[in-house]
C-alpha positions as CSV (number, residue, x, y, z in Angstrom):
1,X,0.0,0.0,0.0
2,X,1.1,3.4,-0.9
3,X,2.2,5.9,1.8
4,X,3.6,8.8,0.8
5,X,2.0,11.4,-1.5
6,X,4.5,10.9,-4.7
7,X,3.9,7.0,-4.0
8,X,-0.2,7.0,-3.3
9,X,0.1,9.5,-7.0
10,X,2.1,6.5,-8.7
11,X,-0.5,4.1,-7.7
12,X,-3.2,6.5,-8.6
13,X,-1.9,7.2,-12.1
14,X,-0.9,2.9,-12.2
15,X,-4.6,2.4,-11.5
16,X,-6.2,5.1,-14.4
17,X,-3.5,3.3,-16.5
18,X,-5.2,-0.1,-15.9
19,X,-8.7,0.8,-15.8
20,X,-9.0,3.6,-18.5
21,X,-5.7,2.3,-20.5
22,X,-4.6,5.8,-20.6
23,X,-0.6,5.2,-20.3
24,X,0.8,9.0,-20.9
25,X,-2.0,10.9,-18.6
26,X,-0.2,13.5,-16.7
27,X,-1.0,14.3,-13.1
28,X,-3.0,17.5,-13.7
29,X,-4.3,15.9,-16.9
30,X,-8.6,15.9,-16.7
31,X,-9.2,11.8,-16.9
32,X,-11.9,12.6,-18.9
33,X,-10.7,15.0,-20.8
34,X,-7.9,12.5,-21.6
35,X,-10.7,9.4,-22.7
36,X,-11.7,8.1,-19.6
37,X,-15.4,7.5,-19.7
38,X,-18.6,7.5,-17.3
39,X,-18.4,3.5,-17.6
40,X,-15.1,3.6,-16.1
41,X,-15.6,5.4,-13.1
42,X,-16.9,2.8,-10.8
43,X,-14.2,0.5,-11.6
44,X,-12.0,3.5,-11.2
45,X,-13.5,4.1,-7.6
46,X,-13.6,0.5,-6.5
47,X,-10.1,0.1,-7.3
48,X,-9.1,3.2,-5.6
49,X,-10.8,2.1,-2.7
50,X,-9.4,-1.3,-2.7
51,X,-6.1,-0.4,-3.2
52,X,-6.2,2.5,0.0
53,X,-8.4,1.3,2.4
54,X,-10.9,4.2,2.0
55,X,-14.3,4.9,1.7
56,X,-14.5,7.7,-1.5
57,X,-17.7,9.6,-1.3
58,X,-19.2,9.7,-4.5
59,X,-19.5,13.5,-4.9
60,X,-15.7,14.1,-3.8
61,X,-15.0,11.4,-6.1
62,X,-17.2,12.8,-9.3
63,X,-15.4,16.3,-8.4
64,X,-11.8,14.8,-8.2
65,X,-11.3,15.2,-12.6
66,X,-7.0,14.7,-12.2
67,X,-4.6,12.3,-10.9
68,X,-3.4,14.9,-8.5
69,X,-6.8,15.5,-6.8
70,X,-7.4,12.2,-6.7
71,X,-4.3,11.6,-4.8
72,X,-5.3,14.7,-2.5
73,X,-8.5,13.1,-1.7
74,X,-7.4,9.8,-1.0
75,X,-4.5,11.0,1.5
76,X,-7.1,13.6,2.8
77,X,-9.3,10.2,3.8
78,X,-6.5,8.3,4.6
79,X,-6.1,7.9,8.6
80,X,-2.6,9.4,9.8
């Protein structure tokens, strides 16, 4: 499991790679923007989840469009 910020972003961008097989997206890159699609998300979430130990809410996670945020969020969740 990830623990610092620059290795929980790793797994993050890893785990876009995998689920939305977009291999050059940049940190700050919008997901969506870049091809990932609505079908995707909730794979996107669950593996997020999964791989973390967090619980995402859905609206943080809808609103979390780049790598980065993600990676925000999920140490923001995280427990210290």
């Amino acid at each position: 499991m990830a623990s610092n910020n620059e290795d929980i972003l790793s797994a993050v961008i890893e785990i876009i790679h995998r689920v939305a097989n977009l291999s050059d997206i940049e940190p700050d890159q919008d997901i969506y923007d870049a091809g990932m699609t609505s079908v995707m998300a909730l794979p996107l979430l669950l593996d997020l989840e999964d791989c973390f130990g967090v619980a995402i809410p859905d609206d943080r996670f809808i609103a979390s469009r780049t790598a980065r945020a993600l990676e925000l969020l999920i140490t923001d969740l995280k427990p210290a």
